[in-house]
LUMVOLUM-796387 format. One record per atom (N, C-alpha, C, CB): z, y, x. Coordinates in pm, whole numbers, plus 32768, in hexadecimal, padded with zeros to 4 digits. Each point is the difference from the previous one (the first is absolute). Glycine has a CB too. Example, Ala and Ser with C-alpha at 12.3 -4.5 7.8 and 13.67 -1.06 7.14 Angstrom:
% LUMVOLUM-796387
830C7DC78527/800080777FA7/80008078805A/807D7F8B7F43/7F3B80DE809A/800680778052/8049806D7FB3/7F297FC18076/
END
This chain:
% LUMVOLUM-796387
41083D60500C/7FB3803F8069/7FB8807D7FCC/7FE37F21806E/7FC980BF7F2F/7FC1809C7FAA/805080687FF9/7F907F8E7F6C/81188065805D/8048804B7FD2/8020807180A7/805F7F2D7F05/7FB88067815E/802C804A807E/7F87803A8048/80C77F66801B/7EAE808D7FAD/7F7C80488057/801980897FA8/7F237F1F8045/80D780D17F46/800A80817F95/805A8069803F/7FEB7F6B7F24/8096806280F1/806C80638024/7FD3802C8085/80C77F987F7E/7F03802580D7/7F9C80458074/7FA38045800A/802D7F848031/7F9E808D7F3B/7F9D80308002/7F5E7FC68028/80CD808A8014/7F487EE38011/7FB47FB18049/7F827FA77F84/80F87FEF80D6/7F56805A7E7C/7FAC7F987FB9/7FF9804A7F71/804F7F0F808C/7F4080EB7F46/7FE080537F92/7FC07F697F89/7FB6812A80B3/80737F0A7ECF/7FDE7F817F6B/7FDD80897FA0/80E07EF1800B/7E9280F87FE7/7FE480067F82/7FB37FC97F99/803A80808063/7FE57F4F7F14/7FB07FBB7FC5/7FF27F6F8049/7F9980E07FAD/80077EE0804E/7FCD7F658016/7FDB803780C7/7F627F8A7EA9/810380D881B4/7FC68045808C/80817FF68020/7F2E80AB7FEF/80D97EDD809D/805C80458053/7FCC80148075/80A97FB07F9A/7F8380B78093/7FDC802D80AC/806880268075/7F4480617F8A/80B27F4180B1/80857FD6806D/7FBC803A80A9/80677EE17F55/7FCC819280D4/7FCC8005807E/80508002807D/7F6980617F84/80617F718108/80427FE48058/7FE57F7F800C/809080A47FE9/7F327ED58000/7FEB7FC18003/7F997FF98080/80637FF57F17/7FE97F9E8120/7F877FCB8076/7F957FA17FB8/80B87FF880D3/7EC37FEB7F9D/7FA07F8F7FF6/80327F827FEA/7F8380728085/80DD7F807FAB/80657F7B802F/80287FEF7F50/808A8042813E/7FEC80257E96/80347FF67F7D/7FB17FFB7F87/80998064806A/7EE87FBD7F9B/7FAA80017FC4/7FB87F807FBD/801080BE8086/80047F038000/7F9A7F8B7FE9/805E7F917FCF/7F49803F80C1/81407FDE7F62/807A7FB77FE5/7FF280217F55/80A98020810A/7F47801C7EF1/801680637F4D/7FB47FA37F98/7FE68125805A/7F817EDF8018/7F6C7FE17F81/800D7F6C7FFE/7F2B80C7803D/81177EFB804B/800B7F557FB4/806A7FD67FAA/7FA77FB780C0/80F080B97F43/804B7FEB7F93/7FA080027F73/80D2806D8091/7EF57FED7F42/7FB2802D7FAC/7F777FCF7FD3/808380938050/7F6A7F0D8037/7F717FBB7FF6/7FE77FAA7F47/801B7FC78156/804780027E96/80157F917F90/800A804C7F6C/808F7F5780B5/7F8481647F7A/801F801B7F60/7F7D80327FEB/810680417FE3/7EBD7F9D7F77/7F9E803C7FF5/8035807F7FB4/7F647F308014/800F812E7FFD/8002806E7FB6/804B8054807C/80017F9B7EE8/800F805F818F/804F804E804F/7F94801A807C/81017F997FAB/7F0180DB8052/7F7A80358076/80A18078807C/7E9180357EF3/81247FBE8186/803C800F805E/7F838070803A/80AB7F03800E/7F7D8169802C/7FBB80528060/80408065805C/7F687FDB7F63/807780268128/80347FEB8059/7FAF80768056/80527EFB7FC9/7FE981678063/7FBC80908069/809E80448027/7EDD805A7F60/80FB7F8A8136/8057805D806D/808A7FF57FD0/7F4A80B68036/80FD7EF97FB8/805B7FB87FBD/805A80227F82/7FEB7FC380D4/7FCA80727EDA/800C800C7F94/7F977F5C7FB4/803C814A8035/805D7E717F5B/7FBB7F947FAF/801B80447F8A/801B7F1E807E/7F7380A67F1A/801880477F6E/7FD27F517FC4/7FA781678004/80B37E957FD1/801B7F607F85/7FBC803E7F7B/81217F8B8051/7E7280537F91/7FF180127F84/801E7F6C7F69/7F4F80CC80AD/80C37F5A7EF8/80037F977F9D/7F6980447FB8/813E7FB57FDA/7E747FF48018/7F777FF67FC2/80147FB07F41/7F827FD68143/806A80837E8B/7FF17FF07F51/7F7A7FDA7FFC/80A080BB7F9A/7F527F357FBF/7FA07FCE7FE9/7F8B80467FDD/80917F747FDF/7F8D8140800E/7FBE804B802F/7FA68012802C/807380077FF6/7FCD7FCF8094/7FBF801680AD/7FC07F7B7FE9/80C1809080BF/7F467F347F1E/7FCA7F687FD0/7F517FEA7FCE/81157FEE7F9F/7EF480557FF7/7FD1801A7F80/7F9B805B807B/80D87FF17EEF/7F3E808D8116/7F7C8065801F/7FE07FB280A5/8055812C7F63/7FDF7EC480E2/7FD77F878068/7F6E7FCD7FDA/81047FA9801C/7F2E7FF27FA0/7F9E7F887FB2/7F98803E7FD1/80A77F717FB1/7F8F80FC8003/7F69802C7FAE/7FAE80668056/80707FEF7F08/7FA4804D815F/7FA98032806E/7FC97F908026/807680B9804D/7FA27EE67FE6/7FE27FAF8057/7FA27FAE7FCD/80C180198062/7F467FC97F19/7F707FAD7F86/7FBC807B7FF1/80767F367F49/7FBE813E80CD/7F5C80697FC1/7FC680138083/805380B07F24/7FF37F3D8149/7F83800A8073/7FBD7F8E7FFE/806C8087809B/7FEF7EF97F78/7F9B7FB78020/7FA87FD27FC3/80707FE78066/7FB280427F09/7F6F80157F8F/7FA980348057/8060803C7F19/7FC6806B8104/7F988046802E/7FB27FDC8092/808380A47F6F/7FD27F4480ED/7FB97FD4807B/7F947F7A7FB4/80F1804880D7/7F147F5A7F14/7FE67F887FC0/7F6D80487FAA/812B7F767FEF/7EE680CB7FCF/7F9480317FB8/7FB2803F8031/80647FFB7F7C/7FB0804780F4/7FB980688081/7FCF7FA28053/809D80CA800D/7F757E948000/7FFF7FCE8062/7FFE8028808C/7FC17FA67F60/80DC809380AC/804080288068/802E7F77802B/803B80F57FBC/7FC57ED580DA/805B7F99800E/807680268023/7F647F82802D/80FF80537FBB/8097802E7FFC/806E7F898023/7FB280B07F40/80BE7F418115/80307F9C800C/80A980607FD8/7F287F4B80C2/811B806A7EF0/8079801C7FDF/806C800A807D/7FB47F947F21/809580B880EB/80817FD78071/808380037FC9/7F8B806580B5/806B7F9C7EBE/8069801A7F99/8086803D8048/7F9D7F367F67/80DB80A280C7/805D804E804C/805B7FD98055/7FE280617F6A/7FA37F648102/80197FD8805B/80598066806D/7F347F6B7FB1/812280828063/805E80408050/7FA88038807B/80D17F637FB0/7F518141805F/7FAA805E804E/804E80378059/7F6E80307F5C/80947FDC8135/806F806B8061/801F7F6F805D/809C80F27F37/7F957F638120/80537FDD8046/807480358073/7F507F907FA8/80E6803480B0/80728057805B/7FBB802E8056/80BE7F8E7FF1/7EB8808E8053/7FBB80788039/801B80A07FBF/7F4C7F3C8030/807880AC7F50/7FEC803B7FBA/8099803C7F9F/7F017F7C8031/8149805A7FAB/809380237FEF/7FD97FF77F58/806D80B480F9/7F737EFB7EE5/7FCD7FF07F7D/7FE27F857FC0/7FBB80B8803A/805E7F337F35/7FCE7FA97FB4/7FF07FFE7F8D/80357FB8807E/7F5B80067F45/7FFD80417F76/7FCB7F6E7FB7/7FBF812E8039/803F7EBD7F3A/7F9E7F8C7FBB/7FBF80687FAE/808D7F097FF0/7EF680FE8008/7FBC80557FA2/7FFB7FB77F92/7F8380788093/807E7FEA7EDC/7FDD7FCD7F8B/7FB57F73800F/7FFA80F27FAC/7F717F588070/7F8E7FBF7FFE/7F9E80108090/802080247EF0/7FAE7FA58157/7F99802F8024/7F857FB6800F/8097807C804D/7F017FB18021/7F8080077FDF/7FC87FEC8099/8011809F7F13/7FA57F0C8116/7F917FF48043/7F9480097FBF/80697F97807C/7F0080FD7FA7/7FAF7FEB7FCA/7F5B7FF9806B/80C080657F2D/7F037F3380A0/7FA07FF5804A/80087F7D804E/7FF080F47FFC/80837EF2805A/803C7FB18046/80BD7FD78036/7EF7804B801D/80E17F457FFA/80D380148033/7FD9802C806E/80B37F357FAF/7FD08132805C/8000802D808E/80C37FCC801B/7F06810B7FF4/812F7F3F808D/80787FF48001/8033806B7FAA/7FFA7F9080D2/800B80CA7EF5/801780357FA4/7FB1803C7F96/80867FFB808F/7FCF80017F15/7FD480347F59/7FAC80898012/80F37F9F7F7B/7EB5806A8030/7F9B80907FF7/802680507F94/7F367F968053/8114800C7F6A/805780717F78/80857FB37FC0/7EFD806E7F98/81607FF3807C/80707FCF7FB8/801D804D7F6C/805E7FC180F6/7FF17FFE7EC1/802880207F7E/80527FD27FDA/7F6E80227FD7/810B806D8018/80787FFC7FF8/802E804F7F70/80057FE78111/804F7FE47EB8/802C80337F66/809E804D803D/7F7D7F097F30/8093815A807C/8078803D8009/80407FF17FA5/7FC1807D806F/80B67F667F7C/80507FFD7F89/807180658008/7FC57F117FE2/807C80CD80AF/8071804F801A/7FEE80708063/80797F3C7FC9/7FB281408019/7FE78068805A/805F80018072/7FA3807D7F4A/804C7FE8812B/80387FE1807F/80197F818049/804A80AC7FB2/7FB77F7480D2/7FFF7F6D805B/7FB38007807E/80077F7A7F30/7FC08057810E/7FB87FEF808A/7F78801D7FDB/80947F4D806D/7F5781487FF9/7F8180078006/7F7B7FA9801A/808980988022/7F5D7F0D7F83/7FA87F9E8025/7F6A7FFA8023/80A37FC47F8C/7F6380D18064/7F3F80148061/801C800E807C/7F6E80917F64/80D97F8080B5/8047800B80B9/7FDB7F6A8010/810580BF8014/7F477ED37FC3/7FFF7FA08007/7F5B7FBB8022/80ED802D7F75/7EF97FF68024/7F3F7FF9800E/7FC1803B8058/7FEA7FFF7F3B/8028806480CE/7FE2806C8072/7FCF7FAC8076/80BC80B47FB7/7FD47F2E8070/802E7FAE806E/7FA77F877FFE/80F180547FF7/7EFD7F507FC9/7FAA7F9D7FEA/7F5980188023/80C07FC97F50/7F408089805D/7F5680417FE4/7FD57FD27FC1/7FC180338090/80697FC47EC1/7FC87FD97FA1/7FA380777FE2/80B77F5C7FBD/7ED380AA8008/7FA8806D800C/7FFE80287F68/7F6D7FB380DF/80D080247EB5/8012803B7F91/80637FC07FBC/7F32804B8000/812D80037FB0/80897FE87FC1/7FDB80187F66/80A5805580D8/7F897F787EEC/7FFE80227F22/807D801E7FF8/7F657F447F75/80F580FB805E/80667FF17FA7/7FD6802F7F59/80A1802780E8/7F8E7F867ECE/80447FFB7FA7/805080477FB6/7FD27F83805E/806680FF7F5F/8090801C7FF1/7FDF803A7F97/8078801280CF/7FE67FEC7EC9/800B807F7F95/7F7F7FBC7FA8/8061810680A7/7F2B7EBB7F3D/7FA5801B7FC1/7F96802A805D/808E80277F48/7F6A7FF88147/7F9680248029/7FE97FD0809F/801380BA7F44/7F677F50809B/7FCC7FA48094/7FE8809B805C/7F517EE37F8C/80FA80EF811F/7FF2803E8041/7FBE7FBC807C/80A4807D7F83/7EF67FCC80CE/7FBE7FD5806B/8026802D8083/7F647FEC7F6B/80CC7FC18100/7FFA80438095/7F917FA7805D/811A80527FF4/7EC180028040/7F897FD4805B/802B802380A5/7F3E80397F27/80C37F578128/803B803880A1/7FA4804D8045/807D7F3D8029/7F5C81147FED/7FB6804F8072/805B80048081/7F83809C7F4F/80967FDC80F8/808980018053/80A97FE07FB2/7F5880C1808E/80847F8B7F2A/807B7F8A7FA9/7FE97FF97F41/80E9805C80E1/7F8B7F9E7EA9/7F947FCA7FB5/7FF6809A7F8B/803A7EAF8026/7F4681667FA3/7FE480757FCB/7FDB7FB47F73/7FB280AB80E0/80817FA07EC8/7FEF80057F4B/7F9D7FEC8004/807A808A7F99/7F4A7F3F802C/7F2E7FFE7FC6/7FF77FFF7F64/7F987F4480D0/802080E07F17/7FC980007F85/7FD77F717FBC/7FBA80E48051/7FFA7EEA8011/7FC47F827FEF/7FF37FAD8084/7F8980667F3E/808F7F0A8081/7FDC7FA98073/7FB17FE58092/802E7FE17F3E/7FD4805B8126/7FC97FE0807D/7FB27F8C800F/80A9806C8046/7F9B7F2C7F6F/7FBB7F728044/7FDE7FCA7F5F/80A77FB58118/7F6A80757E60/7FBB7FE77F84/7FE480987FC5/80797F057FD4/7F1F812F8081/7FCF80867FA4/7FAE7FE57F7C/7FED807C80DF/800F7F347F0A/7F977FED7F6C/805A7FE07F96/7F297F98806D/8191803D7FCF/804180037F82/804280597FC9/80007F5E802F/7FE380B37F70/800880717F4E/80BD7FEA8015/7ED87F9E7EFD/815580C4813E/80B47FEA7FFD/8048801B7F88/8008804780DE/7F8380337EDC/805B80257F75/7FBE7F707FA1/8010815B8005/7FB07E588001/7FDF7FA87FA0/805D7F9D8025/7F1380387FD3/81017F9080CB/80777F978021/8079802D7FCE/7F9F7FBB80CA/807C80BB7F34/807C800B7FDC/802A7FE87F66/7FF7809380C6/7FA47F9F7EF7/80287FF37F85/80067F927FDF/7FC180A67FD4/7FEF7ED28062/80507F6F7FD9/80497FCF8047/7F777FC87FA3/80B9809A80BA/80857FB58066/806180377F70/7FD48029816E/8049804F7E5D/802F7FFC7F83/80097FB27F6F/7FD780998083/7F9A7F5C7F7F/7FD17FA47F7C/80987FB37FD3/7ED87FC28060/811E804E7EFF/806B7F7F7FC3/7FED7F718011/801B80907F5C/7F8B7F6380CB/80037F6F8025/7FA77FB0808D/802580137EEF/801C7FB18159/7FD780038074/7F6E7FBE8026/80F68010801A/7F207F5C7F87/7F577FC77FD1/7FB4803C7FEC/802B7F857FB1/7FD680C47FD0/7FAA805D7FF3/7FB580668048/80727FC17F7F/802D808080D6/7FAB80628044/7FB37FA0806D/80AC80E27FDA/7F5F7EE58069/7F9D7FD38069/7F717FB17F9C/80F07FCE80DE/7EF380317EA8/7FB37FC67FC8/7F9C80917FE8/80A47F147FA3/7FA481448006/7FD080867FDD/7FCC806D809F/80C77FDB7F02/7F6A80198161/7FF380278070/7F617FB38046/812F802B7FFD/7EE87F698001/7F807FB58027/7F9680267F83/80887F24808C/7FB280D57F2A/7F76805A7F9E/7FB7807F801D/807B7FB17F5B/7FEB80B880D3/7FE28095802A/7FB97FF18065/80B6806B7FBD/7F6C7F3580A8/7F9C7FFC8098/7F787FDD7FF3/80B87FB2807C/
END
C-alpha cells in the first residue's frame, strides 16, 4: 500500500516520519486502532493529512527530563499543577488530532491542558500549532535542536520570550538541565538554583 501512495504522490517517509495524505476521519481512526497496540508509535491527524511517527529514545529521554524539571519547579513554587500527560487531544469538529508530549493543567483541571510540551526529533510533518490553535491550548513548548521555544495563543500563537502562565521561570537555567549529563542530577542541581 505505501509503495502505491508514493507513486501517487499521496505519501512522503522520512527518517522515523511517514506522511500519508488524503486520508479521511473514517481511515484515520481505522489506522490509530490498527496501531493502538504498538508502542513507541504516535499518530497525528489535520485536514487529512496522517503523519506516523516512530518515537526513539531521544524523544523519550528529553520528554522525561522536561517534565521532572517542571514539576520540580511548579512543586517548589507551590504552583498546584495536575498532569494530563498525553492524553489524546482533537477531534472530527475540529479535523484534528494530536497526543502531546506532555501536558499541563495549572492551577486547576479544566477540559483542557494550559500548557503542552512537545519534543522534536524529526523535522517536517503536520503543522501542529494549528492543531492547538484549534483546541485553544493557551501555551505550546517545543523542544528541538537543544533549545526551548515558546508560543503563547493570543489571536493565534506568537513566539514569547518567556512564559505567559510561568513568568518567574529562569528558561536559560531550565534549559541548561534539560541538557545536563545526567538527568538526577539535573533536577537535584536545578532545585538547588530555585
Amino acid at each position: 500500500m505505501t509503495a502505491q501512495l508514493l507513486e501517487k504522490k499521496q505519501a512522503t517517509i522520512n527518517n522515523n516520519n511517514i506522511l500519508l495524505y488524503g486520508i479521511t476521519w473514517q481511515q484515520f481512526k481505522a489506522l490509530e486502532k490498527t496501531f493502538n497496540s504498538i508502542a513507541g508509535v504516535r499518530l497525528i491527524y489535520l485536514d487529512g493529512v496522517l503523519q506516523i511517527m516512530i518515537l526513539g529514545t531521544e524523544h523519550e529521554y528529553y520528554k522525561r527530563t522536561i517534565s521532572l524539571l517542571l514539576d520540580a519547579y511548579l512543586r517548589h513554587k507551590n504552583i498546584r499543577y495536575y498532569s494530563g500527560g498525553s492524553a489524546t487531544l482533537g477531534n472530527k469538529e475540529i479535523t484534528g488530532q494530536k497526543e502531546p508530549d506532555e501536558s499541563y493543567h495549572i492551577n486547576n483541571k479544566k477540559d483542557i491542558p494550559d500548557l503542552i510540551i512537545e519534543v522534536i526529533v524529526t523535522c517536517g510533518g503536520i503543522n501542529i500549532l494549528e492543531i492547538y490553535q484549534r483546541i485553544g491550548i493557551p501555551e505550546v513548548w517545543f523542544w528541538e535542536d537543544g533549545v526551548l521555544t515558546i508560543y503563547s495563543l493570543q489571536e493565534s500563537y506568537q513566539k514569547v520570550e518567556k512564559s505567559v502562565l510561568l513568568p518567574d521561570l529562569d528558561l536559560n537555567l531550565l534549559t541548561k538541565y534539560i541538557t545536563y549529563h545526567d538527568q538526577y542530577d539535573a533536577v537535584t542541581e536545578f532545585l538547588k538554583k530555585l
